[in-house]
CHARMM internal coordinates of N, CA and C (Angstrom, degrees):
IC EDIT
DIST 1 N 1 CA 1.4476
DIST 1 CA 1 C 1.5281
ANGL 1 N 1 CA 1 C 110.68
DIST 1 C 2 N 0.9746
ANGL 1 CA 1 C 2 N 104.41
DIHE 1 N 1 CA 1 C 2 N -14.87
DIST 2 N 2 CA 1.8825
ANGL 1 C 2 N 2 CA 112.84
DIHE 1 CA 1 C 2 N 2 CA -170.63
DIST 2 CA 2 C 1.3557
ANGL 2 N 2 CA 2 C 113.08
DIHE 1 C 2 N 2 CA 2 C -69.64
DIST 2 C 3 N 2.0759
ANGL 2 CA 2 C 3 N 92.85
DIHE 2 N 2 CA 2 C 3 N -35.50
DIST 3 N 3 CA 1.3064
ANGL 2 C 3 N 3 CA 90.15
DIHE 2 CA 2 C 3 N 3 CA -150.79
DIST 3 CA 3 C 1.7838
ANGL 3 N 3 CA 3 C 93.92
DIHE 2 C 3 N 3 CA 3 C -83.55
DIST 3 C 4 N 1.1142
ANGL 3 CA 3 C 4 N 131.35
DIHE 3 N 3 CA 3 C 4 N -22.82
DIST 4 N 4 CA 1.3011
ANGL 3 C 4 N 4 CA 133.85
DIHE 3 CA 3 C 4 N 4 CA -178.58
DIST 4 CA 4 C 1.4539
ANGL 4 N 4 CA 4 C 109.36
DIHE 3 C 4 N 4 CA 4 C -74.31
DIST 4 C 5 N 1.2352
ANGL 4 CA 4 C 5 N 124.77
DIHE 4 N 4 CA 4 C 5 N -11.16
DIST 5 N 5 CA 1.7820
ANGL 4 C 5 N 5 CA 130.84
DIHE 4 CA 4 C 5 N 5 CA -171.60
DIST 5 CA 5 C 2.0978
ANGL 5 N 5 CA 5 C 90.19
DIHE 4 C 5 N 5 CA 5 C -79.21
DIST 5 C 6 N 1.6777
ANGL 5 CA 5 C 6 N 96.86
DIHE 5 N 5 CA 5 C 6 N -38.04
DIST 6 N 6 CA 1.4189
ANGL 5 C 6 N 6 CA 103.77
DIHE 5 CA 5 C 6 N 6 CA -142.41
DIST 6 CA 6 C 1.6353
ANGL 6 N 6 CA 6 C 72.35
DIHE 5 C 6 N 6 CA 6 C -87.29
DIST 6 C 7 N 1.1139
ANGL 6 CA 6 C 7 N 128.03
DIHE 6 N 6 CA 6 C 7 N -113.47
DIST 7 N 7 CA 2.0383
ANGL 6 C 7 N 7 CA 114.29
DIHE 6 CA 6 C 7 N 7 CA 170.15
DIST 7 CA 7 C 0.9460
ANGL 7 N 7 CA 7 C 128.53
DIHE 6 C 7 N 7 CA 7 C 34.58
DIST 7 C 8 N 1.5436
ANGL 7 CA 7 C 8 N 117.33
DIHE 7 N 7 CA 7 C 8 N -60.55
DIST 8 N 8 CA 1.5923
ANGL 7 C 8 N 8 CA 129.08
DIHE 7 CA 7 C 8 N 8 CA -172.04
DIST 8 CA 8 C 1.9154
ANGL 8 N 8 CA 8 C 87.14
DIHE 7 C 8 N 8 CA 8 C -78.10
DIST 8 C 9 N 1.0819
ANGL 8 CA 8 C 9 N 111.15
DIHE 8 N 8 CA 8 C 9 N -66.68
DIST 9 N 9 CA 1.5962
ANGL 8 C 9 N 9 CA 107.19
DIHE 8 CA 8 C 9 N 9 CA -174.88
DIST 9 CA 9 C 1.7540
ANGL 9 N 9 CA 9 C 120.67
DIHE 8 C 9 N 9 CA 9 C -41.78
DIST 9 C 10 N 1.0321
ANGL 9 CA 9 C 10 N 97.04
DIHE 9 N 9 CA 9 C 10 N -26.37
DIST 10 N 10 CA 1.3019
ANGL 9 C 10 N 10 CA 98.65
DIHE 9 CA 9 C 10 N 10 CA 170.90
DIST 10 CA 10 C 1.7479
ANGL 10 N 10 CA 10 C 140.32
DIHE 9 C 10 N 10 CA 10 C -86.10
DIST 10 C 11 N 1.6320
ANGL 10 CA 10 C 11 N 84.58
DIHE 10 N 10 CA 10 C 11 N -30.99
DIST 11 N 11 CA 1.4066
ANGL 10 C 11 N 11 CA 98.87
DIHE 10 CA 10 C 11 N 11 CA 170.93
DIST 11 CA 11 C 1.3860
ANGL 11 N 11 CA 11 C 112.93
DIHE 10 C 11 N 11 CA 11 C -70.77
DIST 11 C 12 N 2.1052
ANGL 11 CA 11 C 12 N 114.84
DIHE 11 N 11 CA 11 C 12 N -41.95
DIST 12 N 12 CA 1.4392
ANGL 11 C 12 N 12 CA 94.67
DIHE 11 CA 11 C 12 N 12 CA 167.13
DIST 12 CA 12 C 1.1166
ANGL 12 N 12 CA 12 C 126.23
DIHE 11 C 12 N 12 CA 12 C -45.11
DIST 12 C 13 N 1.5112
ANGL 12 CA 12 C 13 N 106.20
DIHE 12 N 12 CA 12 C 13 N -60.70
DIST 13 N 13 CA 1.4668
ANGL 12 C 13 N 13 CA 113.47
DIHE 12 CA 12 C 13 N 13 CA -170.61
DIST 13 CA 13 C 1.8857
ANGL 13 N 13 CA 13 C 119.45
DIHE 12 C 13 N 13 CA 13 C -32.17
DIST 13 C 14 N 1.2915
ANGL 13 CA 13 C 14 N 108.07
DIHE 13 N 13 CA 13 C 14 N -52.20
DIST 14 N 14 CA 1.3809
ANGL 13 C 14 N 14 CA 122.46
DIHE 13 CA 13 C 14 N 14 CA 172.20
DIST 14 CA 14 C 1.6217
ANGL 14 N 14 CA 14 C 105.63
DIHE 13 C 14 N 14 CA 14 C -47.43
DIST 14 C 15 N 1.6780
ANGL 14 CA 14 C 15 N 113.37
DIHE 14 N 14 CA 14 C 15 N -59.98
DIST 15 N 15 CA 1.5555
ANGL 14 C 15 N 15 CA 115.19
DIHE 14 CA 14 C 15 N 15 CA 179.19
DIST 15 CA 15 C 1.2964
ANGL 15 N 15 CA 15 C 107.40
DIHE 14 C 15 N 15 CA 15 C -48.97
DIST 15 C 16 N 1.3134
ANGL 15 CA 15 C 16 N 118.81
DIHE 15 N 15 CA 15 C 16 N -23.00
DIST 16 N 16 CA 1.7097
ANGL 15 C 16 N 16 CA 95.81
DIHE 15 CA 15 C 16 N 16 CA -163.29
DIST 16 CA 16 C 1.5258
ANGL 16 N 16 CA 16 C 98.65
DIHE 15 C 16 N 16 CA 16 C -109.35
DIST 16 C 17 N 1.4192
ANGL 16 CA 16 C 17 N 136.89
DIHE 16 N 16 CA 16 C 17 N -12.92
DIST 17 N 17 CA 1.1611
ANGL 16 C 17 N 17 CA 139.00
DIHE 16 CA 16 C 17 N 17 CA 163.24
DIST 17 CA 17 C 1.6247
ANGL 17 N 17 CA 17 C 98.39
DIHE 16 C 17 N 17 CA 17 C -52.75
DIST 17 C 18 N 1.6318
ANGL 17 CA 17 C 18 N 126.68
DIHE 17 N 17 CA 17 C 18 N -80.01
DIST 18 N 18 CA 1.1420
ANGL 17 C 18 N 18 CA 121.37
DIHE 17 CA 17 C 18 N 18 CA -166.86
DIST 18 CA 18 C 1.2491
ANGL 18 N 18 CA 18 C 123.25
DIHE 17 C 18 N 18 CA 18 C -47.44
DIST 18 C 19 N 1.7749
ANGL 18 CA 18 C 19 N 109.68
DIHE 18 N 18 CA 18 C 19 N -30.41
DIST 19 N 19 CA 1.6141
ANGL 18 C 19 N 19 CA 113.98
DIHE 18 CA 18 C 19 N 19 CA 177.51
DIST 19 CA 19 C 1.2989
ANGL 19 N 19 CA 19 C 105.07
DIHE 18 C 19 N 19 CA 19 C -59.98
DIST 19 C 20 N 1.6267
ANGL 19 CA 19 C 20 N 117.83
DIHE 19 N 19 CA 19 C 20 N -58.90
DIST 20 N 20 CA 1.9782
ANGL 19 C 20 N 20 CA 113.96
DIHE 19 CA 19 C 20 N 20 CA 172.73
DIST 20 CA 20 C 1.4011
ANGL 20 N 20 CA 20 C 107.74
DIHE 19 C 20 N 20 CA 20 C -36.86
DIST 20 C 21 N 0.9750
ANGL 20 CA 20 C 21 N 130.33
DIHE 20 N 20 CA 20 C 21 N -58.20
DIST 21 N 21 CA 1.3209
ANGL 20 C 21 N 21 CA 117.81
DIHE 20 CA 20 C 21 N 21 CA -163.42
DIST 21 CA 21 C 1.8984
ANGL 21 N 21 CA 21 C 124.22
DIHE 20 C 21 N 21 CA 21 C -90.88
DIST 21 C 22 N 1.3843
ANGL 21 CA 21 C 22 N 106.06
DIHE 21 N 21 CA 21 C 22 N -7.61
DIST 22 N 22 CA 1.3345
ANGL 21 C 22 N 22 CA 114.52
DIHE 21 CA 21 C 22 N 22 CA 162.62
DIST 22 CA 22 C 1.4464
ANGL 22 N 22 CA 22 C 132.46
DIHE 21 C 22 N 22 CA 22 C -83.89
DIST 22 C 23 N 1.5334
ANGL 22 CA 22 C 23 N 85.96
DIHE 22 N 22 CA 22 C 23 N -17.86
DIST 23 N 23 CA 1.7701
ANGL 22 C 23 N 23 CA 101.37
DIHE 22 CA 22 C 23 N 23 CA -167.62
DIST 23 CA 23 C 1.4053
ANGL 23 N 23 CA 23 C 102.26
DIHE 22 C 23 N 23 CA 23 C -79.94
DIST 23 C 24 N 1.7182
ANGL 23 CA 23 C 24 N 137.04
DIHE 23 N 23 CA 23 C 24 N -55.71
DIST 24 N 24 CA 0.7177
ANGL 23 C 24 N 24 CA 118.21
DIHE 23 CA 23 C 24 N 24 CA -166.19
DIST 24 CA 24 C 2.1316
ANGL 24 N 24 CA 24 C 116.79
DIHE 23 C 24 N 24 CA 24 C -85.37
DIST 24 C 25 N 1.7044
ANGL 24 CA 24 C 25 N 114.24
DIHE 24 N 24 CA 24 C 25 N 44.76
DIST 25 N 25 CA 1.0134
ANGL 24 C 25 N 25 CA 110.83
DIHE 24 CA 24 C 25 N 25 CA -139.99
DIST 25 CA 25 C 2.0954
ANGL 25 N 25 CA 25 C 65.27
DIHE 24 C 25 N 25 CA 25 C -137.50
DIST 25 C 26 N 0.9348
ANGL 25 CA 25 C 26 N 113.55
DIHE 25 N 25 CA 25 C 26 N -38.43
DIST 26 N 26 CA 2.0647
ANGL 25 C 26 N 26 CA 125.39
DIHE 25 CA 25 C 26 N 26 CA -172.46
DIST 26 CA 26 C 1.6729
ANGL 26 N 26 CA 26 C 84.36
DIHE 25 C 26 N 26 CA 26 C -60.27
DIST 26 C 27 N 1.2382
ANGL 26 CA 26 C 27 N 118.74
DIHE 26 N 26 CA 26 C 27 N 130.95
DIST 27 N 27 CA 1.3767
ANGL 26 C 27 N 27 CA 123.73
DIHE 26 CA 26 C 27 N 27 CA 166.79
DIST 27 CA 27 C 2.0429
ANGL 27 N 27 CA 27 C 92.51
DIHE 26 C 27 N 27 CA 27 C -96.94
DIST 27 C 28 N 1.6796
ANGL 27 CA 27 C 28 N 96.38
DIHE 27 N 27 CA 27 C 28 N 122.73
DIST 28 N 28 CA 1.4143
ANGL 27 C 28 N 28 CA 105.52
DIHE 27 CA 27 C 28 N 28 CA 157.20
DIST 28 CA 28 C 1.2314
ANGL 28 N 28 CA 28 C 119.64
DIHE 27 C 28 N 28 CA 28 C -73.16
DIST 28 C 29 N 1.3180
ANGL 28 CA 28 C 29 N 123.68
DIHE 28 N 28 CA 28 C 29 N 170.85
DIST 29 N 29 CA 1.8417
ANGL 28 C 29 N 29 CA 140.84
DIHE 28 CA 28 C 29 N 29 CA 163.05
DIST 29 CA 29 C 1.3475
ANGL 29 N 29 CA 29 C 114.32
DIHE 28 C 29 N 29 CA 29 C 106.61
DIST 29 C 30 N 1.3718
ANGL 29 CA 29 C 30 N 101.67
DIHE 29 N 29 CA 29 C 30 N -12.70
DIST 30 N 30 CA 1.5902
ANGL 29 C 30 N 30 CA 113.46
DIHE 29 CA 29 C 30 N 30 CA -140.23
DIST 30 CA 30 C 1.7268
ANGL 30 N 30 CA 30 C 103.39
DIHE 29 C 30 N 30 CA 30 C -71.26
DIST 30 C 31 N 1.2294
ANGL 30 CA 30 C 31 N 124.22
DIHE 30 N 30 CA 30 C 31 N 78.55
DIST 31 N 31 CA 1.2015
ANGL 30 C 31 N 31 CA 125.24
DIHE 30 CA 30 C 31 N 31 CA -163.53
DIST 31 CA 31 C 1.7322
ANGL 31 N 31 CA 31 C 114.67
DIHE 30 C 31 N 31 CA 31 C -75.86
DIST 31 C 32 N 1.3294
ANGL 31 CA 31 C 32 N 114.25
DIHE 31 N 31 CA 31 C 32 N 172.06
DIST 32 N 32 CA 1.5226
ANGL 31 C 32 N 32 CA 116.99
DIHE 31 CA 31 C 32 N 32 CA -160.01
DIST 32 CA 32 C 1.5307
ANGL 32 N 32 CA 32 C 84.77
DIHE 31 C 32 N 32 CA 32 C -92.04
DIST 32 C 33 N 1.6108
ANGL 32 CA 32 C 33 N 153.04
DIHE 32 N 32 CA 32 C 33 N -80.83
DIST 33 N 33 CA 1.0271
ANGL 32 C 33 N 33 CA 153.34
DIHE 32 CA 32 C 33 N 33 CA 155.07
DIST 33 CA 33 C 1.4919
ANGL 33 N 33 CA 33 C 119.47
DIHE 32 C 33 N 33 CA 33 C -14.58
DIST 33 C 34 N 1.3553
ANGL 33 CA 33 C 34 N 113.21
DIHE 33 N 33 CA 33 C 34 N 159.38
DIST 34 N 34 CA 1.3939
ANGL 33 C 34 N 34 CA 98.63
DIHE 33 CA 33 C 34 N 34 CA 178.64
DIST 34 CA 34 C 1.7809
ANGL 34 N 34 CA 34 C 82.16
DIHE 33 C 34 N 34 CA 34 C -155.71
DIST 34 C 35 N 1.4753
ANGL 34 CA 34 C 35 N 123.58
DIHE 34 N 34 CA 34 C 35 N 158.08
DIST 35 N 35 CA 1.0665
ANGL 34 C 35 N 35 CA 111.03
DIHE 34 CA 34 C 35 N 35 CA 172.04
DIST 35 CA 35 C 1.9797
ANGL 35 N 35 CA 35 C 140.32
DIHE 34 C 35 N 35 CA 35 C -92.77
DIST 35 C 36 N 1.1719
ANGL 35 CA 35 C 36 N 115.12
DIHE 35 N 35 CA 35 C 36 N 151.84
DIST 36 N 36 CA 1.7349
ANGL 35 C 36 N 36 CA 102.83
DIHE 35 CA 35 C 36 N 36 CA -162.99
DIST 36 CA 36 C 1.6198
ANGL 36 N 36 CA 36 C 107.13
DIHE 35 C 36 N 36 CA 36 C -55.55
DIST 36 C 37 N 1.3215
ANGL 36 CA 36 C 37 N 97.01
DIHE 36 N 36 CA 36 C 37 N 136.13
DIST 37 N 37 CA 1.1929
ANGL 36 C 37 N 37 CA 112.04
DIHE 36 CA 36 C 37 N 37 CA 172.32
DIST 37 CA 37 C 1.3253
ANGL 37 N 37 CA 37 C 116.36
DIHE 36 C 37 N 37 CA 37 C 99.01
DIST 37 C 38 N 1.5145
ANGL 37 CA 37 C 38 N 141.84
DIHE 37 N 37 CA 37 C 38 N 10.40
DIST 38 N 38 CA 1.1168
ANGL 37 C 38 N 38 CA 152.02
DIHE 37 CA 37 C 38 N 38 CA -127.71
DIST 38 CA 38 C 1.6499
ANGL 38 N 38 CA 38 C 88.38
DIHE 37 C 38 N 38 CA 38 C -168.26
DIST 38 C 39 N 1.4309
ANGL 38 CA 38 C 39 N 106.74
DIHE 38 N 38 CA 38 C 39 N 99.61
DIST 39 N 39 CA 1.4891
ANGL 38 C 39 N 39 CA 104.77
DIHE 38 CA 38 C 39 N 39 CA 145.93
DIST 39 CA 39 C 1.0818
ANGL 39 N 39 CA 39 C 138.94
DIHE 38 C 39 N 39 CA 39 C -10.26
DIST 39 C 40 N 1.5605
ANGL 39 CA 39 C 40 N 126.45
DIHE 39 N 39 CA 39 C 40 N 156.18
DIST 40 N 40 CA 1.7671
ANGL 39 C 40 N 40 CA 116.82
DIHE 39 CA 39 C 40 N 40 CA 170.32
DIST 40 CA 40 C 1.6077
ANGL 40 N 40 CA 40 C 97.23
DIHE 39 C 40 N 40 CA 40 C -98.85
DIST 40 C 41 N 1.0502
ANGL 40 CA 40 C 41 N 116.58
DIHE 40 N 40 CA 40 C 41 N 151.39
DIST 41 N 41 CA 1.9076
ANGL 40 C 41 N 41 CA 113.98
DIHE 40 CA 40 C 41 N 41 CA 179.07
DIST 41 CA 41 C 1.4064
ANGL 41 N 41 CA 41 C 105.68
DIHE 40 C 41 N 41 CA 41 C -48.97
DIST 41 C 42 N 1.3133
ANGL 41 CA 41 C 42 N 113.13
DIHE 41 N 41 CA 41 C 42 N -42.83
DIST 42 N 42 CA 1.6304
ANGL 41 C 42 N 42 CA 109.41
DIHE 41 CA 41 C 42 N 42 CA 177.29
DIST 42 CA 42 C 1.1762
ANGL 42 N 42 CA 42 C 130.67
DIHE 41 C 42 N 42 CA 42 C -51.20
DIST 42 C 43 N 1.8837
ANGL 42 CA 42 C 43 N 112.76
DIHE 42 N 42 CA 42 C 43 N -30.27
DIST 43 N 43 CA 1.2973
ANGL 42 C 43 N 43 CA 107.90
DIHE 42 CA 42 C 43 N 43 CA -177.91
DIST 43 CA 43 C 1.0463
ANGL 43 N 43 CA 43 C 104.40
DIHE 42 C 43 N 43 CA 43 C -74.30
DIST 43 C 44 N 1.6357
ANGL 43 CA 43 C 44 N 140.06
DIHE 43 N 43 CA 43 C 44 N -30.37
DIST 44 N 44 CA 1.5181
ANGL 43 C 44 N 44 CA 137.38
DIHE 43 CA 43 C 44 N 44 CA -136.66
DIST 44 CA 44 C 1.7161
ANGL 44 N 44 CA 44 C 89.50
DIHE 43 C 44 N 44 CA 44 C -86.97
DIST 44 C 45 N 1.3953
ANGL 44 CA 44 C 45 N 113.45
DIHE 44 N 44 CA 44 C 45 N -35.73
DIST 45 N 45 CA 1.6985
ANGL 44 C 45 N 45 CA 128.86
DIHE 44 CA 44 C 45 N 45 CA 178.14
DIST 45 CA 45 C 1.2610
ANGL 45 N 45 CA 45 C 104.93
DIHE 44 C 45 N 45 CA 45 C -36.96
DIST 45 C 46 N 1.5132
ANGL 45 CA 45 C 46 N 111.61
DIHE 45 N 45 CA 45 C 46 N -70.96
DIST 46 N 46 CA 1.5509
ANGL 45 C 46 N 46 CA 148.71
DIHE 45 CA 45 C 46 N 46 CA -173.38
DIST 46 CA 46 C 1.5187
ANGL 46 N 46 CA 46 C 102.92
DIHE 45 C 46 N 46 CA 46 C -24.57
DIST 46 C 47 N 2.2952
ANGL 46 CA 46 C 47 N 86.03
DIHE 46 N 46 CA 46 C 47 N -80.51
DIST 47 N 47 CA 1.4045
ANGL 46 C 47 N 47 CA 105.53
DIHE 46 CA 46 C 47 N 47 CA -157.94
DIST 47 CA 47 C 1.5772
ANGL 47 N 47 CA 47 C 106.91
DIHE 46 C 47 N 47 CA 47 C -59.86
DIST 47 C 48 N 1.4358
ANGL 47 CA 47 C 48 N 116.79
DIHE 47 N 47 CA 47 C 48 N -27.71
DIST 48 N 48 CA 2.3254
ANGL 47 C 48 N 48 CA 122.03
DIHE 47 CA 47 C 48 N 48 CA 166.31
DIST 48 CA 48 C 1.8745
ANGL 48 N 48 CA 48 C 97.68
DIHE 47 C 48 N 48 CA 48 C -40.55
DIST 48 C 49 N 1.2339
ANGL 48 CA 48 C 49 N 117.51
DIHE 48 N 48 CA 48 C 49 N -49.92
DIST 49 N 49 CA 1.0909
ANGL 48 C 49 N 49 CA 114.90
DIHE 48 CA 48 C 49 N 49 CA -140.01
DIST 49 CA 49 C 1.8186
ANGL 49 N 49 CA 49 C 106.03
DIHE 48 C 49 N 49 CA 49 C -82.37
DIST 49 C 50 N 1.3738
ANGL 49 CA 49 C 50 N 108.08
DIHE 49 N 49 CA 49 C 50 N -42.50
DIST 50 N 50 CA 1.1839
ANGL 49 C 50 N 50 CA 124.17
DIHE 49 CA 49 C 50 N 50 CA 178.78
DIST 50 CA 50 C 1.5137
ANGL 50 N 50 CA 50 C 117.60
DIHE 49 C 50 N 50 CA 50 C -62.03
END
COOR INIT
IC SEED 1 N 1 CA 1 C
IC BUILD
C-alpha cells in the first residue's frame, strides 16, 4: 500500500509541476470572433514573415 501512497504523490507532484509551467505558456483572450476589419492574429504572423 505504501508503494501506491508514494506513486500517487508523485504523479501529483509531476501534474502540478507541468501545470506551473504550462499554464503560464496558454495565451488567454483568445476569442472565437474577431472584429470586421481587423485581421486574424495569424495573418499579422504570416504577412512579418513573407
Amino acid at each position: 500500500m505504501h508503494e501506491f501512497t508514494v506513486g500517487f504523490w508523485w504523479a501529483a507532484g509531476l501534474f502540478w509541476a507541468a501545470a506551473a509551467v504550462c499554464g503560464p505558456l496558454i495565451r488567454g483572450g483568445a476569442g472565437l470572433h474577431h472584429e470586421a476589419g481587423r485581421p486574424e492574429p495569424l495573418d499579422e504572423i504570416v504577412g512579418v514573415l513573407i
